[in-house]
C-alpha positions in Angstrom: -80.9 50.7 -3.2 -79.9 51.6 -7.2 -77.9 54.6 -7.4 -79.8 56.8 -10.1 -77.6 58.0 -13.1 -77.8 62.0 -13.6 -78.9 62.3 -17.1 -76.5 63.4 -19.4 -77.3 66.8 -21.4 -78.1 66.1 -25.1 -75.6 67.1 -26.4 -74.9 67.2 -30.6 -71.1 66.1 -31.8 -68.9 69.2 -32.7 -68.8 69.4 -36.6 -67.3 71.7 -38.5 -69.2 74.3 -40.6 -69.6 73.0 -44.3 -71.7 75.1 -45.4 -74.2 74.9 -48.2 -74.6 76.1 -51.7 -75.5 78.6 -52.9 -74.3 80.3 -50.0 -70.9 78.4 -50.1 -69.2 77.8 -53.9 -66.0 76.1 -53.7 -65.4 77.4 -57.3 -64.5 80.9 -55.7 -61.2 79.9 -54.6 -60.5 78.9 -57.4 -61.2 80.9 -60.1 -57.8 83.2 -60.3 -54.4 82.0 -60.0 -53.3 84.3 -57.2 -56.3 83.0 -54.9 -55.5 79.0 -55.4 -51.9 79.7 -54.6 -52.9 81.8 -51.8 -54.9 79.0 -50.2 -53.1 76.3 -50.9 -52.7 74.0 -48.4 -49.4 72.7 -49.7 -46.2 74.0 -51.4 -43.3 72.8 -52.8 -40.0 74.4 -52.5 -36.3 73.7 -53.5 -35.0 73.3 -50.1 -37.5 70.3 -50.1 -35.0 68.6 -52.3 -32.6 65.8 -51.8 -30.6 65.2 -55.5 -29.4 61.4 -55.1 -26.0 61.1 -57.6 -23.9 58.5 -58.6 -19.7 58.8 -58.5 -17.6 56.6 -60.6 -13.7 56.6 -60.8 -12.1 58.5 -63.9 -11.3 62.0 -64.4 -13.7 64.2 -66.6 -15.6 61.2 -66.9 -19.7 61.3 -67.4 -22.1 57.6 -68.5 -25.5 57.9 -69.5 -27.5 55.2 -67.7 -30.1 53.8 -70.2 -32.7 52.9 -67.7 -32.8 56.2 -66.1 -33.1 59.0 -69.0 -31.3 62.5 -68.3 -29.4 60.5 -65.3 -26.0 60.4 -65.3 -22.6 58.2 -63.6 -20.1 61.0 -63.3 -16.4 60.9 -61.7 -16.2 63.4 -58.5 -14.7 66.6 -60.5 -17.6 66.4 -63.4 -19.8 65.7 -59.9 -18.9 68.9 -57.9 -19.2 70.9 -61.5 -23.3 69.3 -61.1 -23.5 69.9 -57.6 -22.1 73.6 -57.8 -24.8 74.4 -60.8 -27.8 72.3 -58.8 -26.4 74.3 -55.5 -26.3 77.6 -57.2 -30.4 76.6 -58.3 -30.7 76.0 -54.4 -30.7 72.7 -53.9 -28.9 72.1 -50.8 -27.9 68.9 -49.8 -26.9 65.5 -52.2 -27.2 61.7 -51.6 -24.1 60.2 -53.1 -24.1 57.0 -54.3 -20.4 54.9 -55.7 -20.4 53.4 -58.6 -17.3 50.7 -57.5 -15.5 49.0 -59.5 -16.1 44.8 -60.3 -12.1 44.8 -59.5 -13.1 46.2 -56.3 -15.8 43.8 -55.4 -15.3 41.0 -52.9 -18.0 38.8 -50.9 -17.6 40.4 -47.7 -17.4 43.8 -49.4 -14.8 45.1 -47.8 -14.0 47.6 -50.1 -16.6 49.8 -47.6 -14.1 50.7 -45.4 -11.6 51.5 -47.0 -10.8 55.4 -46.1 -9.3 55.6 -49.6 -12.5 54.3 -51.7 -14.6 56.2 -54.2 -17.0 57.3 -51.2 -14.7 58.7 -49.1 -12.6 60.7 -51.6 -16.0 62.4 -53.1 -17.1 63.2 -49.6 -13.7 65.2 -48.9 -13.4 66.6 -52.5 -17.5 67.7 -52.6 -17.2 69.2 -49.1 -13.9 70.8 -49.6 -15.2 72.4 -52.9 -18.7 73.2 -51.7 -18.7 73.3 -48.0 -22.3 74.3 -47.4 -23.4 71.4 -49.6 -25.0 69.3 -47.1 -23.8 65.3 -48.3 -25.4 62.5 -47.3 -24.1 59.0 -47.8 -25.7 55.6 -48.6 -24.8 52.6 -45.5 -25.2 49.5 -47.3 -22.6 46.4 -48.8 -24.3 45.8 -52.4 -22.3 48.4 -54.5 -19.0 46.6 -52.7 -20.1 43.2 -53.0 -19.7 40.4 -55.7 -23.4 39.0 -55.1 -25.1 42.3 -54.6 -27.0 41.7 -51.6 -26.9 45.0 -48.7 -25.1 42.7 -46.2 -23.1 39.6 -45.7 -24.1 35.7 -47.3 -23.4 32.9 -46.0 -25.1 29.3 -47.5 -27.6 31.7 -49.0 -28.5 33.7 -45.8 -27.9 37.3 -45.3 -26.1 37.4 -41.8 -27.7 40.6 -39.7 -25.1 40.8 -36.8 -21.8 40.2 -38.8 -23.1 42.8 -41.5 -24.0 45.0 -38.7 -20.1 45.0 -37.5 -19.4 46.3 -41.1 -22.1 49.2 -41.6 -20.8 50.7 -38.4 -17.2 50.4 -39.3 -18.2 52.1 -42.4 -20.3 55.0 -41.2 -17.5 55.8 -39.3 -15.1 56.2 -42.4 -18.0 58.0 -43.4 -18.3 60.4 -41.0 -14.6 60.8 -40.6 -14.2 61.9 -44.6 -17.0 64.7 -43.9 -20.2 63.4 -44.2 -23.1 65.5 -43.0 -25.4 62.5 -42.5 -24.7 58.9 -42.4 -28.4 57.4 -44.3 -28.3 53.1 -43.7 -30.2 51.9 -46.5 -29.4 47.9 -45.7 -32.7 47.3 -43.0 -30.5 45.0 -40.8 -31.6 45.2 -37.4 -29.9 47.2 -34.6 -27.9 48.7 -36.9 -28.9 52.2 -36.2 -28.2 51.7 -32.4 -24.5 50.3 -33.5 -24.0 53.1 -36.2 -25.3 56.1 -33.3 -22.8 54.2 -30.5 -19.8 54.2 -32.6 -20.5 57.9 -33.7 -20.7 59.0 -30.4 -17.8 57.2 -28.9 -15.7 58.3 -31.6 -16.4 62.0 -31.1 -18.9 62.3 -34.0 -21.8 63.8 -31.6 -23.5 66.2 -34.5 -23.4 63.4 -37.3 -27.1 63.1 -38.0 -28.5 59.2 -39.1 -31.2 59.1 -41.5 -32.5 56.1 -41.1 -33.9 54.1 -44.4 -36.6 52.8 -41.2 -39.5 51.5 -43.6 -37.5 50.1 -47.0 -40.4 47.7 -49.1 -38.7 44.7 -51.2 -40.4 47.0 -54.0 -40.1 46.3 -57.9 -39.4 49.4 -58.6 -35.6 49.8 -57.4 -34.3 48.3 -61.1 -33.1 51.5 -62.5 -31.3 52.3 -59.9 -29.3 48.7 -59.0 -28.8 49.2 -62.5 -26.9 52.8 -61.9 -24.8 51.3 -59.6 -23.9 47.9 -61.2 -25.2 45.9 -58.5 -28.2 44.1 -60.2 -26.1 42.2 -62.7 -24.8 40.5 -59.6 -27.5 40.3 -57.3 -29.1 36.3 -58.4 -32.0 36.3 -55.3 -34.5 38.7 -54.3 -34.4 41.0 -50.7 -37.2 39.9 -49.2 -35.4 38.5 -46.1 -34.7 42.1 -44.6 -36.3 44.8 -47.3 -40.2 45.0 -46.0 -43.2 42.9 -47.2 -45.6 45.8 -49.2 -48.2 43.8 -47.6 -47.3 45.2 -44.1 -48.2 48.6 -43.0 -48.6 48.4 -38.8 -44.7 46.8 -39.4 -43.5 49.8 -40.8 -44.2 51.6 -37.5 -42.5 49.2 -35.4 -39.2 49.5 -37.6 -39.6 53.1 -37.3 -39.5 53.1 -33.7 -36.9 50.9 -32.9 -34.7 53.2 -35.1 -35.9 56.3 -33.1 -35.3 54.6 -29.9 -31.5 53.5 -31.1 -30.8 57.1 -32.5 -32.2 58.1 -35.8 -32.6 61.7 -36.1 -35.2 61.6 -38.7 -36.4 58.6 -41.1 -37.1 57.4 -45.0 -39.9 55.9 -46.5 -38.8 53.9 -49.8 -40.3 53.8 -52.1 -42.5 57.1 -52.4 -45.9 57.2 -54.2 -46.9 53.5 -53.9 -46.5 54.3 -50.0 -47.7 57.0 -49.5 -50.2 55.6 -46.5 -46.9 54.8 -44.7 -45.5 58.0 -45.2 -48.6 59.6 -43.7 -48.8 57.3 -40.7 -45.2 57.6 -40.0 -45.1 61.4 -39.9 -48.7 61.4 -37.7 -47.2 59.1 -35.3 -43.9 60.1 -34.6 -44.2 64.1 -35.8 -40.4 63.0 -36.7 -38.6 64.4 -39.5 -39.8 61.9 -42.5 -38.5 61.8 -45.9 -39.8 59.8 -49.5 -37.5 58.3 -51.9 -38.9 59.3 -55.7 -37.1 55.9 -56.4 -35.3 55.1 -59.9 -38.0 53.1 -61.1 -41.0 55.8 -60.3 -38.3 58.6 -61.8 -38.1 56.3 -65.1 -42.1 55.7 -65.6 -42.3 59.8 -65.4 -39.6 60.1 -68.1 -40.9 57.1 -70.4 -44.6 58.2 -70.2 -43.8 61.9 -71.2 -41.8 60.5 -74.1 -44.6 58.7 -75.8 -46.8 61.4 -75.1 -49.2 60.4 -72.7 -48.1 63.3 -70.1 -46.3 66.6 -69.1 -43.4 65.3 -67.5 -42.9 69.0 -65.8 -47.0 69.0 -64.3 -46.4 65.3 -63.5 -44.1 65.7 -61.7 -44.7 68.4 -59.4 -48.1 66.7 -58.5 -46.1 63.7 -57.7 -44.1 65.8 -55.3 -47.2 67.7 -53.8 -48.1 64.2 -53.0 -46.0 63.7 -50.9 -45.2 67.1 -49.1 -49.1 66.3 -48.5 -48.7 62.5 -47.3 -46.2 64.5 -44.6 -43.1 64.0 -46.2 -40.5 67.0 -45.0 -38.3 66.4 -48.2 -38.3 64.3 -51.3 -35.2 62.1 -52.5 -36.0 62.9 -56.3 -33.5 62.4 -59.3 -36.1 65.5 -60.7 -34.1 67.4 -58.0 -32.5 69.5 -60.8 -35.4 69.6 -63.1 -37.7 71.3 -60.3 -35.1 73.9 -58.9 -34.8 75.5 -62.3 -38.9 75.5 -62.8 -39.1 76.8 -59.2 -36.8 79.3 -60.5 -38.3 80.6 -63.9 -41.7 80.6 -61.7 -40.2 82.9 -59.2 -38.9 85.1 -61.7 -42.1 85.7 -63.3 -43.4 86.3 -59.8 
């Protein structure tokens, strides 16, 4: 005997109200300043700000890097002197990055753990001068190494465990100099769990990872290897262990391994060529998730404002709405400075 089905109530799909015109005019809200502001979905504050900097040796000591306009090497006193203005303007926490010396430089980099090298004595000086400056430091071999790849070579092939015994070894000398958050940039695996492990049995238990979990082998990091001296040296690309752009489902698995090792929060790098990751990332996990404004997205602002083909200020701070609305929680932005003092002249005519 057939079982008959209870019919089902016809019931229509739940859509929200759109409304229709004349009755609805999207122009309304935005006719006045004060009413788009008011209903923006999105804002953009200074405490959304990460300012990456680069440290070189020297006393009173400041470079101009070509590739990178208004960007600047500077030894660690010229560096706190930056850092006190940018903190004063509100920004509140620095990525350092060391400019290290070629006489410094060795193949198996092991210039990263020394407690004595540039990183380590900019971490104690920066925190001893500006205490609530919250520092976070690059994990990765290619500013210590003579080849300028992120971990160890061997025959031409980057070697992920062996390089993983280094990163942890120098997060710890890290940590130990002050850091606030120890950031692995390299993409070797398991290195997050072996960074968190040595933290923790080493007493370190509030030392926050960022982990650099989704890092593309991207064309737009020039600038920047440039900054820190490493792409003169570096004679092969990344692509064995920096991400495939192709590859957007991967970028998910990355990022959970890293969560399941230990990573308190996560970077996408680059920023506006990714920001489908960024967004996917942040809905997944609900994690905090940062963007990296890399070098080479920084320069194109900075070029295309020269020749006049846009406002670099308006640019800009569309570039970082972006993001804040891919789900980014903070920007990584070289602008960092730049935006603080507009976010400050804005205010004041508020």
């Amino acid at each position: 005997m057939l079982m008959r089905q209870k019919s089902q109530p016809n019931v229509e799909p739940e859509t929200k109200p759109t409304g229709s015109y004349p009755r609805t005019r999207m122009r309304r809200l935005r006719q006045k300043g004060w009413i788009r502001e008011m209903v923006a979905e999105h804002s953009l504050s200074v405490s959304d700000l990460v300012w990456p900097v680069f440290i070189t040796e020297g006393k009173n000591q400041s470079e101009a890097i070509k590739s990178m306009p208004g960007v600047e090497r500077r030894s660690i006193d010229l560096t706190i002197k930056a850092l006190k203005e940018a903190h004063d303007n509100g920004i509140q926490a620095a990525a350092l990055f060391p400019v290290v010396p070629e006489e410094n430089k060795t193949m198996d980099g092991r210039e990263a753990l020394n407690p004595d090298n540039l990183m380590c004595r900019a971490i104690r000086e920066i925190k001893n001068a500006l205490p609530d400056m919250g520092i976070i430091t690059d994990v990765a071999l290619d500013p210590y190494t003579t080849h300028g790849h992120d971990g160890l070579v061997e025959d031409g092939k980057i070697l992920n465990d062996q390089t993983v015994d280094i990163l942890y070894q120098q997060s710890l000398a890290q940590a130990q100099a002050g850091a606030d958050i120890i950031a692995p940039s390299d993409m070797m695996d398991g290195r997050i769990g072996a960074i968190r492990d040595s933290l923790e049995n080493d007493g370190f238990h509030d030392t926050m990872i960022l982990s650099y979990a989704a890092k593309y082998a991207s064309s737009f990091y020039g600038p920047f290897r440039d900054a820190v001296g490493s792409g003169a040296h570096l004679k092969s690309d990344k692509k064995t262990y920096q991400m495939n752009p192709a590859n957007a489902d991967e970028a998910l698995r990355e990022v959970a391994l890293d969560i399941s090792e230990g990573a308190d929060m996560v970077m996408i790098k680059p920023g506006l060529p990714y920001l489908d990751i960024i967004h996917r990332v942040k809905e997944t996990f609900k994690i905090p998730t940062f963007a990296y404004h890399v070098s080479g997205e920084y320069a194109m602002l900075k070029a295309a404002a020269e020749y006049g083909c846009l406002d670099y200020d308006q640019a800009l701070f569309e570039t970082m709405l972006a993001f804040k609305r891919a789900g980014a929680d903070g920007v990584f932005t070289y602008a960092a400075p730049d935006i603080a003092k507009t976010l400050q002249k804005k205010s004041a005519k508020g």
